[in-house]
C-alpha positions in Angstrom: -46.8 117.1 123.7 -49.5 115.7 126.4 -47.9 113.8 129.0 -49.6 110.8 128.0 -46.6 110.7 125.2 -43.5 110.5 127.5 -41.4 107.5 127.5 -40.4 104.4 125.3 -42.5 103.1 122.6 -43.1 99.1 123.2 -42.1 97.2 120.3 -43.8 94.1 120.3 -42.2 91.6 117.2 -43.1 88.2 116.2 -39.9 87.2 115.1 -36.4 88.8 113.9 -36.9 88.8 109.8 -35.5 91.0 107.2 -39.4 92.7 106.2 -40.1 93.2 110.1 -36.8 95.1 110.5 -37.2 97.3 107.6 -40.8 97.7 108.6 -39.1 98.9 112.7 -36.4 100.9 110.9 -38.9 102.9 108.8 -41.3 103.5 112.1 -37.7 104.3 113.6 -37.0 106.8 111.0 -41.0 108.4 111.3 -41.6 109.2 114.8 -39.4 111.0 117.9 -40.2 108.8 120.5 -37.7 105.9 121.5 -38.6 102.1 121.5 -38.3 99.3 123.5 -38.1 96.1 120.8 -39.2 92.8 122.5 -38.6 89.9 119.6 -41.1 87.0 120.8 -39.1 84.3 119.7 -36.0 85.1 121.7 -38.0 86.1 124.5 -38.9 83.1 127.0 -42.0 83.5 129.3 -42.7 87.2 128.3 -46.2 88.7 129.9 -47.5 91.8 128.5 -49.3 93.0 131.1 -46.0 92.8 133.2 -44.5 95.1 130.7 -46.7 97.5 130.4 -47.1 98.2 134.2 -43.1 98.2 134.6 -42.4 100.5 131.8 -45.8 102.5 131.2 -45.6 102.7 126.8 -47.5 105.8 125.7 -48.3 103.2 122.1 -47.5 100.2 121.3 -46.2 98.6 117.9 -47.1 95.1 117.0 -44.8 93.7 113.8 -46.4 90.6 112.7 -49.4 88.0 113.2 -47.8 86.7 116.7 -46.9 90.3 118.1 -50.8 90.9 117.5 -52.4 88.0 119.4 -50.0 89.1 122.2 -51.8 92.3 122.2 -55.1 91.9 121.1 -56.5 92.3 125.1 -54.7 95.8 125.8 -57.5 98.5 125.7 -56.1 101.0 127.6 -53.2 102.5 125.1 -53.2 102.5 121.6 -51.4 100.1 119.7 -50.4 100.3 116.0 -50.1 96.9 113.9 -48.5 96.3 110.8 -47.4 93.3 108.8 -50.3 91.1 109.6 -52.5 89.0 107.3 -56.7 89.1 108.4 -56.2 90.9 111.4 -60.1 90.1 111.7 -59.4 86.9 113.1 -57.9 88.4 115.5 -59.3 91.5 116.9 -62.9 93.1 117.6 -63.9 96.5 117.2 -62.1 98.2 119.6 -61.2 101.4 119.0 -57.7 101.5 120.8 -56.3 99.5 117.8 -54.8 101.2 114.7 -53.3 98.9 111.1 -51.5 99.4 108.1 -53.3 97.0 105.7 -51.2 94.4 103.9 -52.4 95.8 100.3 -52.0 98.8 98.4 -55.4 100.2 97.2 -57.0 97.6 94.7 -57.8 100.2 92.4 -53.7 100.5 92.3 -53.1 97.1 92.3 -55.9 96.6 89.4 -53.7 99.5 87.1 -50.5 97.3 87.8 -51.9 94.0 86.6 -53.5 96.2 83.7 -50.7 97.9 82.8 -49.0 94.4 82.4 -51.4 92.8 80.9 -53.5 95.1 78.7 -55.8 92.2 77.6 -57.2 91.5 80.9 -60.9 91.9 81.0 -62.8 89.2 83.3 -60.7 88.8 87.3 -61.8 85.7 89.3 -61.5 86.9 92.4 -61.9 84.6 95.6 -62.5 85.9 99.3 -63.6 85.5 103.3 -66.6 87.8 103.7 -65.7 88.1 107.2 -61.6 88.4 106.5 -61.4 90.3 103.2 -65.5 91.4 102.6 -64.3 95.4 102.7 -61.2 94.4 100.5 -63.8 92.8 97.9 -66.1 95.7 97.8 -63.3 98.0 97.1 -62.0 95.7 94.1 -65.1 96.0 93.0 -65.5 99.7 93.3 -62.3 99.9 91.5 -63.0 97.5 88.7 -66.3 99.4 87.5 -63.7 102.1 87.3 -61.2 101.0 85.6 -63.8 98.9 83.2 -63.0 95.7 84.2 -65.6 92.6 84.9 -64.7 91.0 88.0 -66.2 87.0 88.0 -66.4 87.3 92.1 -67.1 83.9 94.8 -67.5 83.8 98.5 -65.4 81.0 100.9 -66.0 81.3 103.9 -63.5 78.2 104.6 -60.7 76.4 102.4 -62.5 73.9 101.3 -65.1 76.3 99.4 -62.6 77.0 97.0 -62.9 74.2 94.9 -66.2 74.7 93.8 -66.0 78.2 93.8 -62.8 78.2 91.3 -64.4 75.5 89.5 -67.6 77.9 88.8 -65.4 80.8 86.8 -62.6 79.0 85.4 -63.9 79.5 81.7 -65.5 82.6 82.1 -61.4 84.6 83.6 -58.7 85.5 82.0 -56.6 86.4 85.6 -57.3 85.1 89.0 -56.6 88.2 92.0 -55.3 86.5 94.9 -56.5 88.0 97.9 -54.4 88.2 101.6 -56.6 85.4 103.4 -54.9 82.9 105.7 -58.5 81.6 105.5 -58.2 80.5 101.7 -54.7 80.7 101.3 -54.3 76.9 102.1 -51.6 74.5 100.9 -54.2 72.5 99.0 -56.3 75.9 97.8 -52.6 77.1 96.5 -52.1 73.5 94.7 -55.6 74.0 92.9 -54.7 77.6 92.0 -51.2 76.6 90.7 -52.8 73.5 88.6 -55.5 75.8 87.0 -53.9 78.4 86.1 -51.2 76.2 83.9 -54.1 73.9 82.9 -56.5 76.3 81.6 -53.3 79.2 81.1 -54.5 81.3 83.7 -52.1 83.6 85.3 -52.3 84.5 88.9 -51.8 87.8 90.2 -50.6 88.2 94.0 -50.0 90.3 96.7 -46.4 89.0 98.0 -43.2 87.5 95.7 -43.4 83.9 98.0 -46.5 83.6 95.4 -44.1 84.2 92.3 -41.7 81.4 93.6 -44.7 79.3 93.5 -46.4 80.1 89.9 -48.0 83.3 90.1 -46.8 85.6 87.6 -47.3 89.2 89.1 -47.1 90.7 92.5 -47.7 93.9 94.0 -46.2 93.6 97.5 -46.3 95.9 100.0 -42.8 97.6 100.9 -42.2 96.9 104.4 -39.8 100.2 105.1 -42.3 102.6 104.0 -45.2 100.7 106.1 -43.4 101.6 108.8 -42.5 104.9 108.2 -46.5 104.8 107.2 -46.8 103.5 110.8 -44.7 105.9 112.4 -46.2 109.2 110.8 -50.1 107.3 112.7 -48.1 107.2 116.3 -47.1 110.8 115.5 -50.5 111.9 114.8 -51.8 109.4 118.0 -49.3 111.1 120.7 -50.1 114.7 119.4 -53.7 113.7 120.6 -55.3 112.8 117.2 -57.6 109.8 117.9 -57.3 109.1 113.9 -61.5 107.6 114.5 -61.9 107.1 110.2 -59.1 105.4 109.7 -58.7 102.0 111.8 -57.0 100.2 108.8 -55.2 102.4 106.3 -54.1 100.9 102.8 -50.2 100.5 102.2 -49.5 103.6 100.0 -46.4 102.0 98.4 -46.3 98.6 96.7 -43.7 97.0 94.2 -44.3 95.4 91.1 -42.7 92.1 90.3 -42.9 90.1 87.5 -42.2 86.6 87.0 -41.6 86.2 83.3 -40.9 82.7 83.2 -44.0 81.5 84.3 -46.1 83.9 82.1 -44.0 82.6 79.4 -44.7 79.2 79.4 -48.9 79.7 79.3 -48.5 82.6 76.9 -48.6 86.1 78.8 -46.7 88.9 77.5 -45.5 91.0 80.6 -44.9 94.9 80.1 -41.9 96.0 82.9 -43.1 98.1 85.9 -40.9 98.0 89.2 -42.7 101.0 91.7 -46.4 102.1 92.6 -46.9 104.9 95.0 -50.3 105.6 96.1 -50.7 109.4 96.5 -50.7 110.7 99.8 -53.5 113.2 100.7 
C-alpha cells in the first residue's frame, strides 16, 4: 500500500445519531485503516486545518450536511461524503471529493413504487435543476423504461412549487418526492400533504420522516450498508484508484416502507415489499 495510506482515517460527523453511526460502523466494518471520529456538536472551537496538519489523514470521511461544509475547502486529500442532502450546494467540481448519493437508482425506486402500486401510470415529479437536474434525467431514463409517463416541473426555489404542483395535479396519479432541501420546505411539504388527500394523491418518498407526515411509501437508503458502500471507495482510493467516473455513486441498498394507513384513507391498495438491493457490478 503507497505511503500516502498510512495512519488514521479523520472522521468528520455532524452530530451523534443512530443513521450516522450505523453509516461509521458499516465504513468501520469495510476498510483496514483506523479512524479518528470528531462529532461536531461535542467538539467546541474545532479547525480543520489544525487537524489535518497535526495528524496527517491519508482520506477523510464526512457523515452528514455539517461534516461537509467543514470540509468543502480541503483539496489536497480525498475525502469521502455520505449522508448528505444536495451536496451541490455545497461543493464545486473538485475532483478530491468522492459521495454516496442519498437515493437508490430511480429506476429501482420506480419498480418499488410499481410493484406497490400496479396502477401507477402518470409521476409528478418536482426538482432543482441545479440540485437534483442529473437525478431527474435518470427518472426519466428509467420511466421510458419501465413505461411510465412522468408529468415533470422545474423549481428552482420553494416558492415555485405552487404553481408547478398546481399545473399536474389532474393529469398524476403519484407525486415522486425528490431529496431537495431546495423544495423540501415546511410550506412546500404542507401543499404536498393537502393535495395529495384532497385530490387522493399518494406521495412516494425517499426517507420514513416523510411517512410520519403523509406520504405513503418510502425507499430509504440503509445507512449501514452506505457506509460499508463508503468504505469499499476509501479502499479502492488508498490502493491508488483515483475512482475519476464515479464522483457520486447511487446507494445500492434501499428499504421499502409502507404506510398503510394513509394509503387507506384516499384509496390505495399497498402490495408488501421490505428490501431492494441494487446489483453490484
Amino acid at each position: 500500500m503507497p505511503a500516502f495510506a498510512e495512519g488514521e482515517i479523520l472522521v468528520i460527523q455532524s452530530v451523534k445519531i443512530a443513521p450516522y453511526e450505523e453509516a461509521l460502523n458499516g465504513f468501520i466494518s469495510a476498510q483496514d485503516q483506523k479512524i479518528k471520529q470528531v462529532v461536531l456538536t461535542e467538539t467546541q472551537s474545532f479547525d480543520i486545518r489544525d487537524e489535518i496538519e497535526r495528524t496527517q489523514p491519508p482520506l477523510i470521511l464526512a457523515i452528514g450536511r455539517d461534516a461537509l461544509m467543514n470540509v468543502k475547502d480541503i483539496r489536497d486529500i480525498p475525502v469521502i461524503y455520505i449522508m448528505v442532502l444536495s451536496p451541490n450546494q455545497i461543493l464545486d467540481n473538485s475532483q478530491n471529493f468522492y459521495g454516496i448519493n442519498m437515493n437508490v437508482h430511480p429506476e429501482k425506486q420506480l419498480e418499488a413504487f410499481i410493484g406497490a402500486i400496479p396502477k401507477l401510470k402518470n409521476i409528478g415529479l418536482i426538482y432543482n435543476p441545479d440540485n437534483t437536474g442529473e437525478l431527474a434525467e435518470e427518472a426519466a431514463r428509467a420511466a421510458e423504461k419501465k413505461e411510465v409517463s412522468l408529468v415533470i416541473k422545474k423549481a428552482e426555489k420553494a416558492g415555485d412549487v405552487v404553481n408547478a404542483l398546481k399545473g399536474m395535479a389532474e393529469s398524476i396519479n403519484a407525486f415522486w418526492m425528490f431529496p431537495d432541501v431546495t423544495l423540501l420546505t415546511p410550506e412546500s411539504m404542507e401543499l404536498l400533504l393537502i393535495t395529495s388527500i384532497e385530490k387522493e394523491i399518494p406521495l412516494l418518498t425517499f426517507s420514513t420522516k416523510y411517512l410520519e407526515m403523509g406520504a405513503i411509501l418510502s425507499v430509504a437508503v440503509d445507512p449501514y450498508d452506505m457506509g460499508i458502500q463508503a468504505g469499499e471507495l476509501a479502499q479502492k482510493i488508498l490502493a491508488g484508484d483515483n475512482h475519476k467516473e464515479s464522483r457520486l455513486i447511487f446507494a445500492r441498498k434501499g428499504v421499502i416502507t409502507l404506510n398503510k394507513k394513509v394509503a387507506g384513507k384516499i384509496g390505495i391498495e399497498l402490495k408488501q415489499y421490505e428490501e431492494l438491493h441494487e446489483k453490484k457490478d
